[in-house]
N, C-alpha and C positions, 0 to 999 in steps of 0.2 A: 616177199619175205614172210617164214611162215611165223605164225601166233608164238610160240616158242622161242624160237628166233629175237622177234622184235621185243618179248618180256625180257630177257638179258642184256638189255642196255638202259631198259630202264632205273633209275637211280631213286625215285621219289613218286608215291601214288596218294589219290586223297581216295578217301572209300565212302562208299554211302547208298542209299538209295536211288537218289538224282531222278527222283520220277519231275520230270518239271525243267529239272535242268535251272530250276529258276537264280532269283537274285541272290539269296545267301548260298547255294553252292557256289556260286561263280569266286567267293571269299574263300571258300575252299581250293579251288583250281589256282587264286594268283599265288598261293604259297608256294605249288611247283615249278621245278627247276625246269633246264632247256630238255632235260632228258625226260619229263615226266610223263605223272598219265593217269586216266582214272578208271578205279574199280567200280562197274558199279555190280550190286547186287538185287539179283532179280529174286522178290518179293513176291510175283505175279498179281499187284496192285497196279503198281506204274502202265495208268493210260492216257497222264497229258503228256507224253514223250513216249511212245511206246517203240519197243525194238531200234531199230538203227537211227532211229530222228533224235537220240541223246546227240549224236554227232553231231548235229546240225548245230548244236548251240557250246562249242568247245572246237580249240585247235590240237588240244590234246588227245591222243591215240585214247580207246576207250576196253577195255577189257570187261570179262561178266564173268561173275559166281551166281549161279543157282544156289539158292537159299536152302532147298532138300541136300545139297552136297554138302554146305559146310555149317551148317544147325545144329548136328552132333556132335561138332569138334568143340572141345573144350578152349580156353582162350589164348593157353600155350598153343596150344595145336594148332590154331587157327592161324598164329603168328609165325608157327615153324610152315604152315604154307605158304604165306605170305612170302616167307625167305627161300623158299625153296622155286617159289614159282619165279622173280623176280629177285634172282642170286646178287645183282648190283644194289641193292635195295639200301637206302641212308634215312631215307627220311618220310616219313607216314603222317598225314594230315586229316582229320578227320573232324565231325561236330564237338558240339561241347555234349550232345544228346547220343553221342554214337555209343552202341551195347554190340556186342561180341561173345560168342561162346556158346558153349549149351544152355538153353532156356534165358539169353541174354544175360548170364549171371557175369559180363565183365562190363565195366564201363569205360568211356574215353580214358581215363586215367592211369587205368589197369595198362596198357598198352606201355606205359615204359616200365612196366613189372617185363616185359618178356623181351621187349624189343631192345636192342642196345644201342641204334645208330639215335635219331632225329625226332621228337613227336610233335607234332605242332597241333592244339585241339583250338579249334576258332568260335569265340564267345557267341552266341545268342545274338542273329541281325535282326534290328527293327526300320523300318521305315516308315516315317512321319509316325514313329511311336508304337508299332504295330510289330509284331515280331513276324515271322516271315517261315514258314512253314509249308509243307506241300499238303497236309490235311487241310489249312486253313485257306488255300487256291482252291483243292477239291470244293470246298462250301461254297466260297463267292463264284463257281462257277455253274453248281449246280442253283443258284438263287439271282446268274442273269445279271451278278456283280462284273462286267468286263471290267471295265474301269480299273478298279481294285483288284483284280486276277491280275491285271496284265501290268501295273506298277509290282507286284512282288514277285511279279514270275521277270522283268527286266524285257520285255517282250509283247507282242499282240499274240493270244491264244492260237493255236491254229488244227485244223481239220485235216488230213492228206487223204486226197483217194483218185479211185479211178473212177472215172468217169460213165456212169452205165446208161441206158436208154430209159427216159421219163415214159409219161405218159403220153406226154403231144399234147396234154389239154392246156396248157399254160402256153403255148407259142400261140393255137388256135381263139382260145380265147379270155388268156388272164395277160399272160407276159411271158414271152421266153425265158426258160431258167436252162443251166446246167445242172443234173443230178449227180453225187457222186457216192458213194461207196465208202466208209472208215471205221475199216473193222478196228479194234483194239483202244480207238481213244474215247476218253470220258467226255459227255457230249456234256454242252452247254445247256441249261433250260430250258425248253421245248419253246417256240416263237418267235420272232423274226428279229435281226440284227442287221446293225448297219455292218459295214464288211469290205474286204479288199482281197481278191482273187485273184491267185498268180495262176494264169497256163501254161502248157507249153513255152510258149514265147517267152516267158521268164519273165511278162509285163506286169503289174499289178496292176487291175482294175478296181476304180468304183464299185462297188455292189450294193446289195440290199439278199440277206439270205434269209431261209425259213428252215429252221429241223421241229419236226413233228410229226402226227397225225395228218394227212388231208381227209379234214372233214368232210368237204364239200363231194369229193369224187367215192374213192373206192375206201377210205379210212385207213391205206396205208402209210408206213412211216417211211418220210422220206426227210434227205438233205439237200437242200438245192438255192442252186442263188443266181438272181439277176442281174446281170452286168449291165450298170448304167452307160453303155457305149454301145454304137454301130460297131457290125463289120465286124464282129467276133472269129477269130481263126476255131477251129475245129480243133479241138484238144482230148489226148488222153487221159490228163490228168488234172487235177484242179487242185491246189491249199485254200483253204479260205482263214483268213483272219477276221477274228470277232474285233470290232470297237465299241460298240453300243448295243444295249438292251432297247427293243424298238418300244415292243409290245408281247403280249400272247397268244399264245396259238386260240384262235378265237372261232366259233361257227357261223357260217355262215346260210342265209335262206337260199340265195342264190349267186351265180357269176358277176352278175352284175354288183352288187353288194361287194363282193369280196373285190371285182377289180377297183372302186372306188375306194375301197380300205387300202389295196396297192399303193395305186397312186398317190395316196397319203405319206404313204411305208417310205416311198420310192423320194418321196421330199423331203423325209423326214432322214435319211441315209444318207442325201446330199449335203443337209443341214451340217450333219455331224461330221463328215468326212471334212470338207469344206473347212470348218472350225478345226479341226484336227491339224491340220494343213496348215494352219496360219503360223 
């Protein structure tokens, strides 16, 4: 079915950002109906969800407006796309923070100034008191807050990539890791976390991850993580999910030093996981 096609049966969209995908959109998405769906609008910030992994966290069909295509339309105009691109169109759901128009001059309000079917604007979500934002995810995640990232995003943070060739120094003499590849998403605080990695196999494992600098070898930056299990299948691709802030990417004088900080790392992973579990 093509893009076109499938916008003409839809009856009901929520619009927004959705970098995150997190816990207060999801308040946005139960408003619609069987037929619905979401806009989201590419901002070119959104990198805890980037490109097609909005999907992953909705059953609803996902559609995208570039933000250069519709930033000059005024907020009639905006809304006479809206109807024209999705002709079945009754009902529009959106934040209480939603702006629209040239230079944002409409607010959520504005929208039944133009629109004649349905508006539904969804108040300000807090959790345990805390309002729930994707800027405010951005910060706890660049400060190594999982914990609190992954209560307001409704989820464990995650990482996607392919799988590239390490170095070989961690199998020969720290610990086997998988390294991986993830252009587009906004990395967590550079240093090691406890962690659970899906491969191929679709399994989720134990881990213990590092993104950072390796100090000790060439000073490159890498992502990679240690599956606390034997017998690893050979994967092309790897997720990782963040649980816990371990430590920091720290220096070390030598191999030795650093595998002993490992296997600290590596109890310390277990610790968490283990309690997560219960």
């Amino acid at each position: 079915m093509s893009t076109a096609t499938a916008m003409k049966k839809i009856d009901s969209i929520a619009i927004g950002g959705f970098d995150g995908m997190h816990a207060a959109h999801q308040y946005l998405f139960a408003e619609l109906g069987e037929n619905g769906a979401v806009v989201a609008i590419e901002t070119g910030y959104a990198d805890m969800t980037p490109s097609v992994h909005r999907q992953e966290h909705t059953h609803y069909p996902l559609f995208y407006y570039e933000l250069d295509d519709i930033k000059p339309l005024s907020g009639q105009e905006f809304v006479e796309k809206l109807k024209r691109d999705f002709p079945a169109l009754k009902k529009i759901v959106v934040g209480f923070d939603f702006h629209f128009g040239h230079k944002r001059s409409c607010a959520s309000l504005d929208l039944k100034k133009f629109f004649d079917g349905e508006v539904v604007i969804i108040d300000e979500v807090k959790i345990e008191g805390e309002a729930v934002h994707s800027h405010k995810i951005r910060t706890l995640l660049e400060k190594g807050k999982l914990e609190q990232a992954n209560l307001f995003l409704g989820y464990n943070y995650q990482l996607k990539g392919q799988v590239v060739q390490g170095q070989g120094v961690g199998k020969e003499k720290l610990v086997p890791t998988i390294n991986i590849q993830a252009p587009g998403y906004r990395l967590p605080k550079e240093g090691v976390y406890a962690t659970l990695t899906r491969l191929d196999d679709d399994h989720l494992y134990p881990s213990v991850s590092f993104i950072g600098q390796r100090s000790i070898t060439d000073g490159s930056f890498a992502i990679e993580t240690h599956i606390l299990e034997e017998n690893i299948p050979i994967s092309a691709t790897a997720d990782i999910s963040f649980l816990h802030f371990i430590r920091k990417n720290d220096s070390f004088e030598s191999f030795k030093a650093l595998k002993e900080q490992i296997d600290v790392d590596i109890e310390e992973a277990k610790r968490v996981i283990n309690f997560l579990a219960l």
